[in-house]
C-alpha positions as CSV (number, residue, x, y, z in Angstrom):
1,X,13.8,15.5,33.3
2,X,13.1,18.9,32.7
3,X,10.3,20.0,30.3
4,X,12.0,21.3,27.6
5,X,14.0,18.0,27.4
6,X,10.8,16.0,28.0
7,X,9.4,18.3,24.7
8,X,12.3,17.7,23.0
9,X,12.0,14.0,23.4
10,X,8.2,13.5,22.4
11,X,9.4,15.9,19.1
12,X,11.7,13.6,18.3
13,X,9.2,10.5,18.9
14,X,6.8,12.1,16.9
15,X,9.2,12.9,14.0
16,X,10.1,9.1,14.1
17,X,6.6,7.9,13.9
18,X,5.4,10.4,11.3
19,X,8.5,9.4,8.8
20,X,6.9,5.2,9.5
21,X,3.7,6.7,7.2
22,X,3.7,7.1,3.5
23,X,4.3,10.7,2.1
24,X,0.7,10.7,1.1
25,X,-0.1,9.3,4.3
26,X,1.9,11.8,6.1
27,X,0.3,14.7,3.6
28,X,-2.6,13.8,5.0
29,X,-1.8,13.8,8.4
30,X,-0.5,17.0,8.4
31,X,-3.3,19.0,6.3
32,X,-6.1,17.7,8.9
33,X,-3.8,18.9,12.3
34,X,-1.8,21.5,11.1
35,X,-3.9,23.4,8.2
36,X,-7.0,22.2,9.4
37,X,-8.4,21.3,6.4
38,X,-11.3,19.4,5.7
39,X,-11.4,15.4,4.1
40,X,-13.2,17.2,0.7
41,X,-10.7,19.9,0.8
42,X,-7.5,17.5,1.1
43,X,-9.4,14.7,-1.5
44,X,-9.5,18.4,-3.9
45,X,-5.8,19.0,-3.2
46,X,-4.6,15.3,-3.7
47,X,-6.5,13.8,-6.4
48,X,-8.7,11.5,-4.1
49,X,-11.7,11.2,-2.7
50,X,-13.3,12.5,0.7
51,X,-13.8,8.5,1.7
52,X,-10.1,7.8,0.7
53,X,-8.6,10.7,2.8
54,X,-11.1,9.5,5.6
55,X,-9.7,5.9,5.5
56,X,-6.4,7.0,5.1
57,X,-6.5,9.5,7.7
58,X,-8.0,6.4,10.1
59,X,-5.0,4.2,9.2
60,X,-2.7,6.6,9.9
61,X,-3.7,7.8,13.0
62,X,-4.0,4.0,14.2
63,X,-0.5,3.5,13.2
64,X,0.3,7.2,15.4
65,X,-1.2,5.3,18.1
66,X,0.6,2.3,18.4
67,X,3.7,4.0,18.1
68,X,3.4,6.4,20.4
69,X,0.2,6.4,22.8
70,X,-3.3,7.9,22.7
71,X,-2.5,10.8,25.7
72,X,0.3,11.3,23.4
73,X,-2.2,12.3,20.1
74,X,-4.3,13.4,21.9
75,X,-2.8,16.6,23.1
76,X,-1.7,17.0,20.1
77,X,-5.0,16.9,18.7
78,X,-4.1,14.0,16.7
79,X,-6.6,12.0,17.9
80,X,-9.7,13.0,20.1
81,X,-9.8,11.8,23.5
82,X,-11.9,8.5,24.6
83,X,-11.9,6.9,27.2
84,X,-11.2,3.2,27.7
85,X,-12.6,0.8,24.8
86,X,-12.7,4.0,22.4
87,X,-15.9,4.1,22.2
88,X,-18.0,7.1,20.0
């Protein structure tokens, strides 16, 4: 496969994972990697708190995971890189 088919694919993969999450959910998810916004500054947008956007954010990423891998998220910044057992 050639790259931009290869892109194309993990797009669509993404796209299909991303629309598995609630729209706050996905909100979320999308303030943190594409805005880079911080847990207060999304709780301040959203009506919740940081610990709510924090535990939602966790959940969501998990689900991101399972769906379609950690190198995946990972380049995508989605998730931070670990090595085997996760680990901090």
């Amino acid at each position: 496969m050639d790259e931009r088919l290869l892109a194309q694919t993990a797009l669509a993969k993404i796209g299909e994972a991303l629309a598995e999450l609630s729209p706050l959910d996905q909100a979320i998810v999308e303030l943190t990697v594409v805005a880079g916004m911080s847990g207060s500054m999304i709780g301040t947008d959203l009506g919740l708190t940081r610990t709510a956007v924090t535990t939602r954010l966790s959940r969501a990423r998990a689900r991101l995971k399972d769906v379609l891998g950690p190198e995946l998220l990972a380049e995508l910044g989605i998730v931070g890189r670990r090595g085997p057992g996760g680990g901090r």
